[in-house]
GUGU-750410 format. One record per residue (C-alpha): residue in one letter; x, y, z. Coordinates in steps of 0.001 Angstrom, whole numbers, plus 524288, in hexadecimal, padded with zeros to 5 digits. Each point is the difference from the previous one (the first is absolute). Example, Ala and Ser with C-alpha at 12.3 -4.5 7.8 and 13.67 -1.06 7.14 Angstrom:
2
A8300C7EE6C81E78S8055A80D707FD6C
//
This chain:
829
X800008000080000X8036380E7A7FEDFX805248063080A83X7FDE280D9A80639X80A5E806437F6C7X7FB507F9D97F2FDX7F1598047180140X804C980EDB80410X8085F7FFB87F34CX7F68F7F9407F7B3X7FA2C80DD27F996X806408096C7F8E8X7FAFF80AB980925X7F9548021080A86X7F248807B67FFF0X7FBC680E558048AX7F7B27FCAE80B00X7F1D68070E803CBX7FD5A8008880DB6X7F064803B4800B1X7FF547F9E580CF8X8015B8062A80C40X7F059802C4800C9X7F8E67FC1C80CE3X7F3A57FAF77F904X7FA577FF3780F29X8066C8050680C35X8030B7F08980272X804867FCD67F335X80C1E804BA7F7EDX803007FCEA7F33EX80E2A800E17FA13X8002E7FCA47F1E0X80C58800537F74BX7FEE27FD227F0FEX806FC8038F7F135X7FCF880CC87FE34X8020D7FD4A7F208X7F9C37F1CD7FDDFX7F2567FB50803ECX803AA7F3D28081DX7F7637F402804C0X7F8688046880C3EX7F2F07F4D5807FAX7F58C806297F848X7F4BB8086780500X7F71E7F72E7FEAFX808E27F55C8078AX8009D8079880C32X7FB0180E687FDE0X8046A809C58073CX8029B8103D7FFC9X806C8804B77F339X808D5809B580525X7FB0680E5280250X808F580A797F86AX800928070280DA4X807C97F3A680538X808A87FF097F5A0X80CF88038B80A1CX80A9F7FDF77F598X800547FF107F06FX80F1F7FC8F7FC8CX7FF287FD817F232X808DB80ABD7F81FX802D18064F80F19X80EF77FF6E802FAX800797FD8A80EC4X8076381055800DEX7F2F9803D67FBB3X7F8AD7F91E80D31X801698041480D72X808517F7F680861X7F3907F8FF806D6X7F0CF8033E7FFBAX7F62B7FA3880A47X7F3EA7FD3F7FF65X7F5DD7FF0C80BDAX7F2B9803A78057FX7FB4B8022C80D71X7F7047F63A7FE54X809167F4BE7FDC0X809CA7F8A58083DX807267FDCC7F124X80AB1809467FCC1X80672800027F296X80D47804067FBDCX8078A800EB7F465X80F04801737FD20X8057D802537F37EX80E368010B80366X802AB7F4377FDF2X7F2547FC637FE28X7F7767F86A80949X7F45180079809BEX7FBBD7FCF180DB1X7F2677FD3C80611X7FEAB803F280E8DX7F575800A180CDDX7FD9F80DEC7FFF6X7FCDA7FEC180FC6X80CAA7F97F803A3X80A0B801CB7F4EFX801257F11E7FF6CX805F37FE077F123X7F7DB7F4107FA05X804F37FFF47F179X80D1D806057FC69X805DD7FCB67F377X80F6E7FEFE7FC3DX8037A808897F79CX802DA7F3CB7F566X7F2967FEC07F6C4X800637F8A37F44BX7F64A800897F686X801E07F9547F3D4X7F5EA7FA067F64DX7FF4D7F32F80820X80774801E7809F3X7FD108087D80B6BX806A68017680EFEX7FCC58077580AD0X804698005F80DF8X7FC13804E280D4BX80646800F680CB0X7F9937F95280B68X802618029A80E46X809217F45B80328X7F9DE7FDE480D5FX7F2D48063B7FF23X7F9D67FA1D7F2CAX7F7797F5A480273X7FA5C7F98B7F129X7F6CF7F6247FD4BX7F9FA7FCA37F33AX8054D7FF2C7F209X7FB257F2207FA1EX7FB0A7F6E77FB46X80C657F90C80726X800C67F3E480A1EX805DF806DF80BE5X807337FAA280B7DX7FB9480B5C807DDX7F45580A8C7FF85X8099A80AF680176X809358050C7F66FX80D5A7FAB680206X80E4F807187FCB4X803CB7FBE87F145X7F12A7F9C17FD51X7FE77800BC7F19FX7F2787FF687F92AX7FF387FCF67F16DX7F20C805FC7F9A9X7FAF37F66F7F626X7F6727F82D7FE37X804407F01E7FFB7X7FACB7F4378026DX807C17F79D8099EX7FDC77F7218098CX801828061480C7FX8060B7F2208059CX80E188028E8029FX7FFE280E787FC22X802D580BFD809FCX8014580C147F9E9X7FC6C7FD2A7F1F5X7F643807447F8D0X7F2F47FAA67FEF3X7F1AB8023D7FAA8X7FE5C80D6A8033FX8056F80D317FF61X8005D80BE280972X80B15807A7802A8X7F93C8088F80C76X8056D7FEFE80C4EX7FDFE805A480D45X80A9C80645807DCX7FBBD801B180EBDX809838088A80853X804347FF9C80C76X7F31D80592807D1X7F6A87F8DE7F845X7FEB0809FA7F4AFX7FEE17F9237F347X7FF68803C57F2CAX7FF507F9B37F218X805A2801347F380X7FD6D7F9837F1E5X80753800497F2D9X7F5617FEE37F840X806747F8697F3FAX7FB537F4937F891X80CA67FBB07FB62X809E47F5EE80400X8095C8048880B15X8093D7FCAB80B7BX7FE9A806F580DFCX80B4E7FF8180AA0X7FD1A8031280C8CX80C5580158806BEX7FCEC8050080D6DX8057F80C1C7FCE0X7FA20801367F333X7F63F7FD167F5A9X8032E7FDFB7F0D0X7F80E7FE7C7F541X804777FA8C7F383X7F46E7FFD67F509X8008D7FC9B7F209X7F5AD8080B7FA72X7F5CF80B65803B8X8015080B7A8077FX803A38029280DD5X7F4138014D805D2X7FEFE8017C80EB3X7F427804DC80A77X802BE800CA80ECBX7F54C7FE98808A6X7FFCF8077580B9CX7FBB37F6E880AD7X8029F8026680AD6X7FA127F3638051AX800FD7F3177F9F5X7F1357FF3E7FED6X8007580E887F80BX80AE17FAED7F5BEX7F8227F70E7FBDBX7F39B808027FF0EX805AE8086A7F883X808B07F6877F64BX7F3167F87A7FC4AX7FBA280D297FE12X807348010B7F666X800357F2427FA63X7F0997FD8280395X7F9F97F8AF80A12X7FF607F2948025EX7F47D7F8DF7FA15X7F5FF7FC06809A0X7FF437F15D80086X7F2AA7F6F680170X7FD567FAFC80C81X802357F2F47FC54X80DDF802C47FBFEX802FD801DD80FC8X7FC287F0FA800FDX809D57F2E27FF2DX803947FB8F7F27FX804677F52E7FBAEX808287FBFE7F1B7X808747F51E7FABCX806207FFCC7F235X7FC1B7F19B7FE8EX7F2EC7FE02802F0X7FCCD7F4DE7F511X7F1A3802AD7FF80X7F0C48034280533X8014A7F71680875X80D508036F805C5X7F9BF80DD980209X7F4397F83580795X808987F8BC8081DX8076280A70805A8X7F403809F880138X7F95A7F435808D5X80CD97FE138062EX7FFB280D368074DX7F19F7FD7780372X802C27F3188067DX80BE28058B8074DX7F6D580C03803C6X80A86809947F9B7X7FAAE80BBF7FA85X80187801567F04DX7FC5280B977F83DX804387FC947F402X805CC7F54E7F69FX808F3803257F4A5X806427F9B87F3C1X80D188012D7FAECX8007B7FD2A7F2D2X7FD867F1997FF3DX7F0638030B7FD32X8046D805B67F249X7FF407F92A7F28EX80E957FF8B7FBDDX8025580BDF80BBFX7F9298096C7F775X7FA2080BC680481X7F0CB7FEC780091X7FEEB7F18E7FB4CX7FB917F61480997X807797F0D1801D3X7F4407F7B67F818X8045B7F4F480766X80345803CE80EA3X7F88080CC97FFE3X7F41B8003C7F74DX7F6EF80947800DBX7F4507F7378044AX80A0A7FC3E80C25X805FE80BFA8031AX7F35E8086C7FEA1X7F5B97F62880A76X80EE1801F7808F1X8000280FC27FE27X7F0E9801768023AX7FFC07F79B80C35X80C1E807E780652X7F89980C347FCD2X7F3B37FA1380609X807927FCE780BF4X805FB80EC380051X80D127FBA57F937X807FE804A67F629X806957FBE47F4D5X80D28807457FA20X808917FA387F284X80C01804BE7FCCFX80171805E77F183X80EAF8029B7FA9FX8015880A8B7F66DX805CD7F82F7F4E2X7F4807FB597F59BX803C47F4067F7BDX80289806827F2C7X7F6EE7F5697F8ACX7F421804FC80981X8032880E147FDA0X7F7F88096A7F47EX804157FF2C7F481X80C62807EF7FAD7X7F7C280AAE7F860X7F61F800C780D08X80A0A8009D80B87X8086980A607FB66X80453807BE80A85X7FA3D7F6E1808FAX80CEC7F831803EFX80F1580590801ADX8071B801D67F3BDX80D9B7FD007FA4EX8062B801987F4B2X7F2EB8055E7FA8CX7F8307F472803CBX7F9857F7E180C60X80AEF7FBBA80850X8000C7F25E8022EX804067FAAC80BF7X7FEF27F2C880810X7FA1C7FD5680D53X7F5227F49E80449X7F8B67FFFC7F4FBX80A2E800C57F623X802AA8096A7F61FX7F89780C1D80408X7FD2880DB47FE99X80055809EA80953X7F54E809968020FX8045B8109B7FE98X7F77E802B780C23X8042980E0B7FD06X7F5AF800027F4F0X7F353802C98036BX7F9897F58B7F5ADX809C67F76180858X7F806801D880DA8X7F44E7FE627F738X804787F31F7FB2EX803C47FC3280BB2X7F2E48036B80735X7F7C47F77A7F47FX807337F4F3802F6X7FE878007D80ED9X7F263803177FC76X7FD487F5157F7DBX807C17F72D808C5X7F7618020A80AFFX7F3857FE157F923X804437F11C8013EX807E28001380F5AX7FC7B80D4D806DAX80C4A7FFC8805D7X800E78091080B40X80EC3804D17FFB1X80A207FEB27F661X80E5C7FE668035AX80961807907F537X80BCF7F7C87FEC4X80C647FE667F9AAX7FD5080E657FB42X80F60805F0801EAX7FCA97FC2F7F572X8054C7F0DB7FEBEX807B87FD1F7F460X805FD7F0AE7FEA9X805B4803177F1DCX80BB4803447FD1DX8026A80C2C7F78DX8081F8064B7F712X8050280F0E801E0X7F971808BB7F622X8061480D77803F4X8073980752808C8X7F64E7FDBD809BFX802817F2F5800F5X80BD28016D80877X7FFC380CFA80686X80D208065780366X7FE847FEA780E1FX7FB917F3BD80560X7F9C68005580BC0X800EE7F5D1809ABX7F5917F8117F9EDX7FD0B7F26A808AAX80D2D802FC805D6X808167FB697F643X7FDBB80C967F620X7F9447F8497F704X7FABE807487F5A1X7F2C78051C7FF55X7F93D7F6007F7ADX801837F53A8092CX7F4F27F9607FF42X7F6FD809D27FBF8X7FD6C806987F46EX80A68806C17F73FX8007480EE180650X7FF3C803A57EFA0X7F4B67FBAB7FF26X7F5A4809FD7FE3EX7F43B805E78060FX7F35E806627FBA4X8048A80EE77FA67X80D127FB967FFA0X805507FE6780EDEX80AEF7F695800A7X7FE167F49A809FDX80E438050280244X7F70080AEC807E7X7F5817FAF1803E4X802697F10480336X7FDC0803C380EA2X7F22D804777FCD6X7FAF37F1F17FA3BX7FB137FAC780DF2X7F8CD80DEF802CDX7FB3E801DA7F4D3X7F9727EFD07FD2CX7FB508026580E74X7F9DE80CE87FAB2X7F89E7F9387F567X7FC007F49A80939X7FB99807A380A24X7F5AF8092B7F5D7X7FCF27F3297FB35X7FCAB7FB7A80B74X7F75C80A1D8030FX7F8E68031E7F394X7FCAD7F08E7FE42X7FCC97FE3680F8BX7FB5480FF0804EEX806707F9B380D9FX80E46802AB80647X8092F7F9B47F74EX80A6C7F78480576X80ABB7FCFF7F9BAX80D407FBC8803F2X80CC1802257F804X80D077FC4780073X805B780BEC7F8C6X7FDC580D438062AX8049180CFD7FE7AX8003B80EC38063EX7F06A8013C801D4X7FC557F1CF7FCBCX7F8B47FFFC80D16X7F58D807E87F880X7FD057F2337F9EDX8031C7F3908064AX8041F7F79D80B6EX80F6C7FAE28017FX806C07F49080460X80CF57FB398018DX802167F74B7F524X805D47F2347FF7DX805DD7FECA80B96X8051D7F4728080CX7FB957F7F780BB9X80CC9803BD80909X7FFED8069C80C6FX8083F80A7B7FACDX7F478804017F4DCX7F5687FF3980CE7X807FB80B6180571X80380807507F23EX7F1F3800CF7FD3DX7FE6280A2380B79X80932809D47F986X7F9D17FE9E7F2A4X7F2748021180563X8055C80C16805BDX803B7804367F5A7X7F67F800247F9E4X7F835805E480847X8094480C1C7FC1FX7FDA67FF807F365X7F0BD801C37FEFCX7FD387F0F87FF58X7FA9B7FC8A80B11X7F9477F53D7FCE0X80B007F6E1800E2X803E27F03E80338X809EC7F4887FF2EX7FCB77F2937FB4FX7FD2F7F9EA80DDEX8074A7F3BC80393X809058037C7F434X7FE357FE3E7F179X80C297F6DE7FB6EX8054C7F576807B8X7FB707F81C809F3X7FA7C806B880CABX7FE657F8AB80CACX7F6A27FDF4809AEX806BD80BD4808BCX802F5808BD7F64AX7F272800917FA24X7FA0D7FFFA80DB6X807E080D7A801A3X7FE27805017F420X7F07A80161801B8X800E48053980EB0X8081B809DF7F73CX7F77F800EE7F2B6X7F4568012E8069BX8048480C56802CCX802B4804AC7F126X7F877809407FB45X7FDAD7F6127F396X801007F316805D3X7FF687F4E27F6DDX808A37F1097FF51X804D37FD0E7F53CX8095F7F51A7F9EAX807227FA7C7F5E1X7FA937F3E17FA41X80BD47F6F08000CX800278015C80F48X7FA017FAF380BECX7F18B8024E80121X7FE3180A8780B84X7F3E38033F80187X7FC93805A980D09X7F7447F3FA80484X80CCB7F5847FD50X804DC8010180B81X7F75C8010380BD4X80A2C8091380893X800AF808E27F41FX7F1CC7FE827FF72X7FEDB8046180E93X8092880C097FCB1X7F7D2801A37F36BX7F083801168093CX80767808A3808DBX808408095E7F733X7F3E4800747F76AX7F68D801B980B2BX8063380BFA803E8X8026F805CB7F379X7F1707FE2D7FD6DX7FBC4806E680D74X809A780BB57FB40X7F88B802C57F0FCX7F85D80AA0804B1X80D0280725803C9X807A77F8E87F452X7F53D804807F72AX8014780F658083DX80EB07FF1E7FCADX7FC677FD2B7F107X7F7B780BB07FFE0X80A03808D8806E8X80A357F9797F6EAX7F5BE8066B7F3E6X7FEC780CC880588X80D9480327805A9X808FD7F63B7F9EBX8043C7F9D380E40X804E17F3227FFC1X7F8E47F3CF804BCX80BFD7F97880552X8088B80B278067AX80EE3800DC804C8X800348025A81079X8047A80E677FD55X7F3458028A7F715X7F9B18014580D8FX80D7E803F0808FCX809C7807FA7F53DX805AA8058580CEDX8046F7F4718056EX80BDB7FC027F835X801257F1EF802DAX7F43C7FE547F8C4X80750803917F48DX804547F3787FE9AX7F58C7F5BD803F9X7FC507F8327F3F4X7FDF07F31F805C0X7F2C7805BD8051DX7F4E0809BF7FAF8X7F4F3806EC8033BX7F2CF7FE277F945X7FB7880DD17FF62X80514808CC80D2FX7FE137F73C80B4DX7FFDF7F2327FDC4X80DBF7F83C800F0X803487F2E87F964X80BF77F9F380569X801157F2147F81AX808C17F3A4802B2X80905801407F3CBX809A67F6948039CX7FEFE7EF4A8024FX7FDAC7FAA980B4BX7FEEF80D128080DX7F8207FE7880D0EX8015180FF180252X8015D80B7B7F698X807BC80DF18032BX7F62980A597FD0DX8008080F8A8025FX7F622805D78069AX8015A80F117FE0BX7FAA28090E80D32X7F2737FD18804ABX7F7707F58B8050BX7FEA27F37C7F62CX7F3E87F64680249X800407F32F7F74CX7F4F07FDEA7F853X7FF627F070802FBX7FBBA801AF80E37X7FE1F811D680083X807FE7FDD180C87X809B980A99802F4X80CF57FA577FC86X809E780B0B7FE67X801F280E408061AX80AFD807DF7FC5AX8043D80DC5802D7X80A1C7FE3E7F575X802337F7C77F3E5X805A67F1EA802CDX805037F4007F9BFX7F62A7F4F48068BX800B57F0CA80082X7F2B77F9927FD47X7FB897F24C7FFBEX7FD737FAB77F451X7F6967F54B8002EX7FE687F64E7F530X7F35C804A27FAE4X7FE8E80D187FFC5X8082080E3C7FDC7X8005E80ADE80A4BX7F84E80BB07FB65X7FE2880A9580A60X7F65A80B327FDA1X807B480E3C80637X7F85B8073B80AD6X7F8F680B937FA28X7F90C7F7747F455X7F1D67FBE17FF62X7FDAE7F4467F7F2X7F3867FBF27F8DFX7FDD47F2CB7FE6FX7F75A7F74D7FB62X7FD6A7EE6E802BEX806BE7F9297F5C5X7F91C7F65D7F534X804CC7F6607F58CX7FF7F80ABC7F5DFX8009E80E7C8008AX7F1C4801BB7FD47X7FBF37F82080B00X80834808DF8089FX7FA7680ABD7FCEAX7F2BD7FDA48045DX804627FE7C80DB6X7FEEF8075D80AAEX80B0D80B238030AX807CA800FF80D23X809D280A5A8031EX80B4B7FE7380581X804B780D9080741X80E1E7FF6780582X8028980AA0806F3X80E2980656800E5X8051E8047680CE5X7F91380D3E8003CX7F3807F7837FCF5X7FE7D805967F388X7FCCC7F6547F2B1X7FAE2803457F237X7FCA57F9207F27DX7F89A7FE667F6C8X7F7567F5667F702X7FB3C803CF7F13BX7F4A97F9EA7F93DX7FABD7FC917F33AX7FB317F4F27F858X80DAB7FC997FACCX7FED28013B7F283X7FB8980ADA7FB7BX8098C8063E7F875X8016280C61806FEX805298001080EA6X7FC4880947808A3X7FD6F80A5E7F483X7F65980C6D7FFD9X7F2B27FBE37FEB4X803A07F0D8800F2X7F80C7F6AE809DEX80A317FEBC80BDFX800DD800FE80E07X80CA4805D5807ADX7FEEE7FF6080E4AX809BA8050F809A6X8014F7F9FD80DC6X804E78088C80B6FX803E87FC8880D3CX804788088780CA8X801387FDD380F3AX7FDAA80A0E80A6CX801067FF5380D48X7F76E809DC80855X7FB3E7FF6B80D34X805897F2C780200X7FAD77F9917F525X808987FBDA7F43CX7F4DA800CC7F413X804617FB787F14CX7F6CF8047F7F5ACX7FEEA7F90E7F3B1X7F9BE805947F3C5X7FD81800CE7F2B2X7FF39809097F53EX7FA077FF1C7F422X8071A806647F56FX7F6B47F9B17F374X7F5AD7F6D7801B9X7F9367FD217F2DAX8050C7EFE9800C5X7FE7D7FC1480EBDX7F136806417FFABX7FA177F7447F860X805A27F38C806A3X7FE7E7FA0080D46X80DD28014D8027FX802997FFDE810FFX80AA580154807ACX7FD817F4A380B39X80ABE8014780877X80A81809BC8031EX80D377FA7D8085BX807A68096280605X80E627FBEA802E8X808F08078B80A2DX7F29B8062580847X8048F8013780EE4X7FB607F5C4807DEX7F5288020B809A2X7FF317F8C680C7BX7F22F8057B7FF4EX7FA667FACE7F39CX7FC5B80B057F5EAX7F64C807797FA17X7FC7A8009C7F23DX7F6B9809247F8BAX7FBA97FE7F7F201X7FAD080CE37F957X7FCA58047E80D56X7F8E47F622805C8X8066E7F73E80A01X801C47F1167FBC8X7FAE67F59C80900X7FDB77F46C7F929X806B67F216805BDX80B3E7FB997F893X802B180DB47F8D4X80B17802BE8079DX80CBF7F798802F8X80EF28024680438X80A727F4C07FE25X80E2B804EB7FFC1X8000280E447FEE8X7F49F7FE6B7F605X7F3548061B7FF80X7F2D57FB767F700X7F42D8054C7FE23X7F7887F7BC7F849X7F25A7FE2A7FB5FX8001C80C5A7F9A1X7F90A803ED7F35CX8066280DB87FB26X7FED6801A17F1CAX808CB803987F958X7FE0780CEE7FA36X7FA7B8053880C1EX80652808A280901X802627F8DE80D5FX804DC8038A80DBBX805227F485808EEX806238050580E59X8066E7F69B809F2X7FF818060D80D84X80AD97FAE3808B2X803A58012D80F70X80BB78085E80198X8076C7F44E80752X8054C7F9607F527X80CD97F9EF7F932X804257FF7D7F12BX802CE7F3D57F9B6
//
C-alpha cells in the first residue's frame, strides 16, 4: 500500500481551499466546513441528511485568490448566546473550537492540512490528560473508552466479527464524544461519506480521508444527554419502533422448513418462555432470491396457515431480504435502466447467494419505487411483519477487474486491517450511481439508503410503524431502522464486547440496538448462553440468533438456561412500559436506550470508564456475569442509594462512588434501580400483547432526600407517529416528595397528566404502588389516596424496608394524589 508520503505527492498541486464554515447554525451547534474553492467536490446530499445551507452572514473566511498578507492575523467568531467560540488563524493557517464559559480548547488543528483530490488530513490537539473519547465505529472494541493510539478505519465491509478487534465493520460514523474532566461533554462529526483512517492518539486526533470535503459540526453539550440531542438534531431522530419490536426474538440461518418454524414457536410455549416473534434467514427462499418463497420447505400454503396463526396468537413474523436481485429475476435491460448500479456503461454484475446479481441504485427514486412493488407484492402472499436488510455493505463474492483510477485510490486506508483495497468484497468503488455519483463516494450510503427505501415501503404497504433491521448503517440511519451486531461468536470475550458496541450506538442515533444472543458462529455452552440472556434481555433489540452448522440453542434446550431465560425475560417484560417510555424519549430527544454510567454522573470520573455495565435510561444499572464460572461480579455503584429490582430491598448506600463485589447467582443478573427513579411496571405475559393488558404497579424509590421522578408514555404501538401534535398518545409524569412537619414524615405521590388522548379511552389502572427506602415506622402508617384515607384489609404491607399499597384502581390519565403519613420515630433502610 501507499504510504503517507506517496498519497501527499500523488497530485500535481494542491487546491485553494474555501472555508464557508465557521457559522453557528444554533447556539449548540457549529459548523466548520472546508472545500475547493475552485472545484465542486462530492458532499452526503440534501436529501440524504438535510440540513442549513450556509447563510452569507456566516461565511467567516473566503480564501480563494486571498494571499494570507491580505487577512488579519486571526478573526473570532462568537455570540453571547453560545458556549461555542470560533477562531481562525491564517498565519500559518488553522482553527480552534473552544467553551466560551471556561476557555477549555475542544478542537485545535496543526497547522499541517492537506487537501488533495483524494486525499485529505487534518489534525487536532487533545488535552493529553483531560480528553475523554468514545465513539467512532462500526469497530469491535476491547474497551468503551477511547484508548491512546486506537485507530478506526470508516468503511463499510463485511466481516465476521469472530476473531476481529478493531477492524472495520458494517457501519460507518465517525462522531465521537469527548467528556472533560467535570463532566462537560461535547461532540464533534466529520461529516464525510468517503473512505478514511482516524488516530486517536491520546494527545491527538487525525483524520486521513480519500475523498469529500472536510466537513465538521461541534455540538455544544454540555451534558452527555444534550450532545446527543442536539447531534440527532442534526442527523434526525431515531425512528420510533412498534411495540412488539421491545419483545424476545428468535432466528436461525438453518431452519429447514414450516415445520422447523412450528417446532420452535411451540417450544417456547411449552417451556413457558415468552416469544414475540419468529424469523427466517434465508433458507425460506427459492434459490435465496429476494421475494421468492422455497416451493418445497416453505410453500405458501405452509408458511401462510404458520404466519396467520402467530398473528392470531399476537406474534410476529420478520424475513430477512438482501439487496442483491438474481439478474435472471430482474426487468428487463430496456425496463431497469437506472434501476441497478452501473459500470462500464452497463448493470454491474456481481455474485452473492443467489448468484450472478444486480445491485439496486437506491439513490434513484424509480429504485425505492421498485423496491416498494416488490415488498408490496411479496406480502400479498406472507404479510411479513419486519424485514431484516442484509448483506447490504453492499456484499460482493466476485472478483473484479480495475476499470480506472478509482480502482486503487492513492491512499489506502486501513481497510480490514490489512489495507486491502476498497473493493474487497463489495462492489467496484467505479462503479456508478444514479446522476453520476461514484460508489467511490457514496459506498457508505448503500445500508442508509436500502433501509430508507424499506422503511417507506414498509409504511406505504402496512400505514403501521415499520420495523426494519439492517446491518449497514450510516450518519442518520437511525431515522430508518433497528441495528445489531452482526455475525458474531459464542465466546465470553464477544458477551462482554457487545456492551461497548451497544453503547455505541446509542451515540450515534441508533438506539435500537442488539447482539446475536448466545453467539452466532461456533458452539455456545450451556453457561455462556445462560449469561448471555440475563444480559440480552436487557438489549434494547433483543433477539437469538445462530448459524446453521452449529449447535441448536434455543432458549428451552437447556432447562438452567431456560430458568435464566423465564427470569431475564420476566423482568424485561415487567419493564416495557418504561422500555417503551425510553423509545419515545429516544424519538423526541435522541437519548440512548442503553446509556454509559456518566450519561447520568459526567462528574464523577470513574464512570468514565465503566463499560462492563450500563444503564437503561438514567437510573436503572445492569451489572452482568461476563466471565465463566464467576460466583460474584465487581460492579460500580456511583453516589446514592441502589435497590435491586429482584427483591426492591435496599442493597447499597453510598455517599461516594465505589467499586462493589456482588453475588452472582446462577440464574439471574444484578440490576439495581438508583434512588430518585419511579418505575412503571406492568405483570408479564407470553407475548407482549398479553402484557399489556395487565394491570400497572409503580415502583417509587426514593433517594436519600426522599425525592423520586419518572415517567411512562402511551400509545397503541404502531401508529406511525410517536408522541406527535395531534396524534392519539398519553405522557404521564410521576412525582414524589417527603416532608416532615410536626412530627410526621408525609411522602406525597402524584401524577401529572401532560396529554391524555390514548389512556382515556382504555381501562388502563395503576394497582399498586411500592415504595422502596420509606422510613420505617414502629407505628404502622397512614396512607391517603386523593384525599381520602385508605382502610381496606390487606392494602397495606411492609417487608424489608418496603412499602405496598395495593388494591388500587387509578387510571391512568387521571391526576392522582397518594400521601403516606409516618411517626417521626423512625430509621432508614
Amino acid at each position: 500500500h501507499y504510504n503517507q508520503h506517496n498519497a501527499h505527492n500523488s497530485y500535481a498541486h494542491c487546491f485553494n481551499f474555501d472555508m464557508t464554515g465557521g457559522s453557528l447554525e444554533t447556539d449548540n451547534q457549529l459548523h466548520v466546513r472546508i472545500t475547493d474553492a475552485d472545484h465542486q467536490r462530492w458532499e452526503v446530499p440534501q436529501d440524504v441528511i438535510p440540513r442549513p445551507e450556509p447563510a452569507l452572514e456566516d461565511v467567516l473566511l473566503h480564501s480563494s485568490g486571498m494571499s494570507n498578507a491580505s487577512l488579519p492575523g486571526s478573526s473570532t467568531m462568537s455570540s453571547e448566546s453560545s458556549d461555542l467560540t470560533f477562531t481562525i488563524h491564517t498565519v500559518p493557517f488553522r482553527f480552534t473550537v473552544s467553551r466560551r464559559s471556561t476557555g477549555d480548547v475542544l478542537f485545535d488543528t496543526s497547522a499541517t492540512l492537506v487537501f488533495k483530490n483524494r486525499y485529505l488530513e487534518v489534525t487536532s490537539a487533545l488535552p493529553a490528560r483531560g480528553a475523554s473519547l468514545c465513539g467512532l465505529g462500526e469497530q469491535t472494541k476491547r474497551t468503551f473508552r477511547l484508548q491512546q493510539n486506537d485507530t478506526f478505519t470508516i468503511w463499510n465491509e463485511d466481516l465476521e466479527r469472530s476473531d476481529l478487534l478493531d477492524i472495520n465493520l458494517y457501519s460507518s460514523h465517525p462522531f465521537y464524544m469527548d467528556v472533560r474532566p467535570g463532566g462537560a461533554a461535547h461532540g464533534v462529526l466529520l461529516l464525510n461519506t468517503n473512505g478514511m483512517d482516524i488516530k486517536y492518539g491520546g494527545s491527538y486526533i487525525t483524520y486521513k480521508v480519500i475523498g469529500g470535503v472536510l466537513d465538521f459540526y461541534f455540538f455544544a453539550g454540555p451534558s452527555p444527554l444534550a450532545v446527543v440531542d442536539q447531534y440527532t438534531q442534526l442527523i434526525g431522530r431515531p425512528a420510533p419502533m412498534p411495540y412488539w419490536s421491545f419483545g424476545f426474538h428468535q432466528c436461525r440461518y438453518g431452519y429447514k422448513s414450516v415445520a422447523d418454524l412450528e417446532g420452535v414457536v411451540a417450544g417456547y410455549a411449552k417451556a413457558k418462555i415468552p416469544l414475540e416473534s419468529i424469523w427466517s434467514d434465508i433458507d425460506y427462499m427459492d434459490g435465496y432470491q429476494d421475494f421468492t418463497l422455497d416451493p418445497v420447505n416453505y410453500p405458501a400454503k405452509l408458511l401462510r396457515p404458520f404466519v396467520d396463526r402467530l398473528h392470531n396468537n399476537s406474534q410476529k413474523y420478520v424475513v430477512i431480504i438482501d439487496p442483491a436481485i438474481k439478474k435472471e429475476a430482474a426487468p428487463p435491460q430496456n425496463e431497469s435502466v437506472g434501476l441497478f448500479l452501473q459500470r462500464n456503461g452497463t448493470n454491474y454484475v456481481g455474485r452473492v447467494w443467489p448468484g450472478e446479481v444486480y445491485y439496486p441504485d437506491f439513490m434513484n427514486p424509480r429504485t425505492a419505487e421498485y423496491w416498494a412493488q416488490k415488498i408490496s407484492e411479496f406480502r400479498r402472499t406472507i404479510p411479513a411483519d419486519g424485514l431484516w436488510c442484509d448483506m447490504n455493505e453492499p456484499s460482493n463474492f466476485k472478483a473484479w477487474e480495475p476499470l480506472n483510477e478509482y480502482d486503487d485510490s492513492p491512499y489506502r486506508i486501513n481497510n480490514t486491517g490489512i489495507h486491502r483495497n476498497l473493493n474487497n468484497k463489495t462492489v467496484p468503488v467505479s462503479a456508478v450511481h444514479f446522476n453520476g455519483v461514484l460508489e467511490y463516494d457514496a459506498h457508505n450510503l448503500y445500508g442508509l439508503l436500502e433501509s430508507r427505501a424499506t422503511h417507506d415501503a414498509l409504511l406505504k404497504d402496512t400505514a403501521r410503524r415499520p420495523f426494519v433491521l439492517s446491518r449497514a448503517t450510516f450518519v442518520g440511519s437511525g431515522r430508518y431502522t433497528a441495528h445489531w451486531t452482526g455475525d458474531n461468536a459464542a465466546r465470553w470475550d464477544e458477551l462482554a464486547h457487545s456492551i461497548n458496541t451497544i453503547l455505541s450506538f446509542g451515540l450515534f442515533g441508533i438506539p435500537m440496538m442488539g447482539a446475536d444472543i448466545c453467539g452466532f458462529n461456533g458452539n455456545t455452552t450451556q453457561e455462556l448462553c445462560s449469561r448471555w440472556i440475563q444480559l440480552g434481555a436487557f438489549y434494547p433489540f433483543a433477539r437469538a440468533h445462530a448459524e446453521k452448522t452449529t449447535v441448536r440453542r434455543e432458549l428451552y434446550v437447556w432447562e438452567s438456561t431456560a430458568q435464566s431465560a423465564r427470569k431475564a425475560l420476566g423482568m424485561r417484560y415487567r419493564m416495557l412500559p418504561y422500555m417503551y417510555t425510553l423509545m419515545y424519549e429516544a424519538h423526541a430527544t435522541g437519548s440512548p436506550i442503553t446509556r454509559p454510567l456518566f450519561f447520568s454522573y459526567p462528574q464523577d470520573a470513574d464512570t468514565y470508564g465503566v463499560d462492563r455495565q450500563f444503564l437503561l435510561g438514567r437510573g436503572v444499572l445492569v451489572s452482568p456475569v461476563l466471565e465463566p464460572g464467576a460466583t460474584t461480579v465487581g460492579a460500580y455503584f456511583p453516589a446514592g442509594r441502589w435497590f435491586s429490582l429482584h427483591d426492591h430491598s435496599p442493597a447499597i448506600t453510598l455517599q461516594t462512588g465505589k467499586r462493589v463485589t456482588l453475588p452472582a447467582p446462577a440464574d439471574s443478573a444484578n440490576v439495581h434501580l438508583a434512588g430518585g427513579n419511579i418505575l412503571p411496571l406492568q405483570q408479564p405475559g407470553l407475548t407482549t400483547s398479553a402484557t399489556r393488558q395487565s394491570e400497572f404497579h409503580l415502583l417509587v424509590a426514593l433517594a436519600e432526600n426522599g425525592t423520586a421522578s419518572g415517567e411512562l408514555f402511551l400509545d397503541d404501538g404502531e401508529s406511525p407517529e410517536m408522541g406527535g401534535m395531534g396524534g392519539n398518545w398519553t405522557l404521564v409524569r410521576f412525582g414524589c416528595n417527603t416532608e416532615d412537619s410536626k412530627g410526621i414524615i408525609t411522602t406525597t405521590v402524584s401524577s401529572n397528566v401532560v396529554q391524555n388522548s390514548y389512556a382515556l379511552s382504555r381501562t388502563l389502572v395503576i394497582g399498586k404502588v411500592i415504595f422502596m427506602g420509606l422510613p420505617s415506622p414502629p407505628k404502622g402508617f397512614t396512607v391517603y389516596v386523593n384525599g381520602a384515607e385508605l382502610k381496606a384489609a390487606g392494602t397495606k404491607s411492609r417487608t424489608n424496608g418496603v412499602f405496598s399499597v395495593s388494591g388500587l384502581s387509578l387510571v391512568i390519565g387521571q391526576q392522582f394524589e397518594i400521601k403516606l403519613g409516618i411517626a417521626s420515630c423512625y430509621f432508614f433502610y
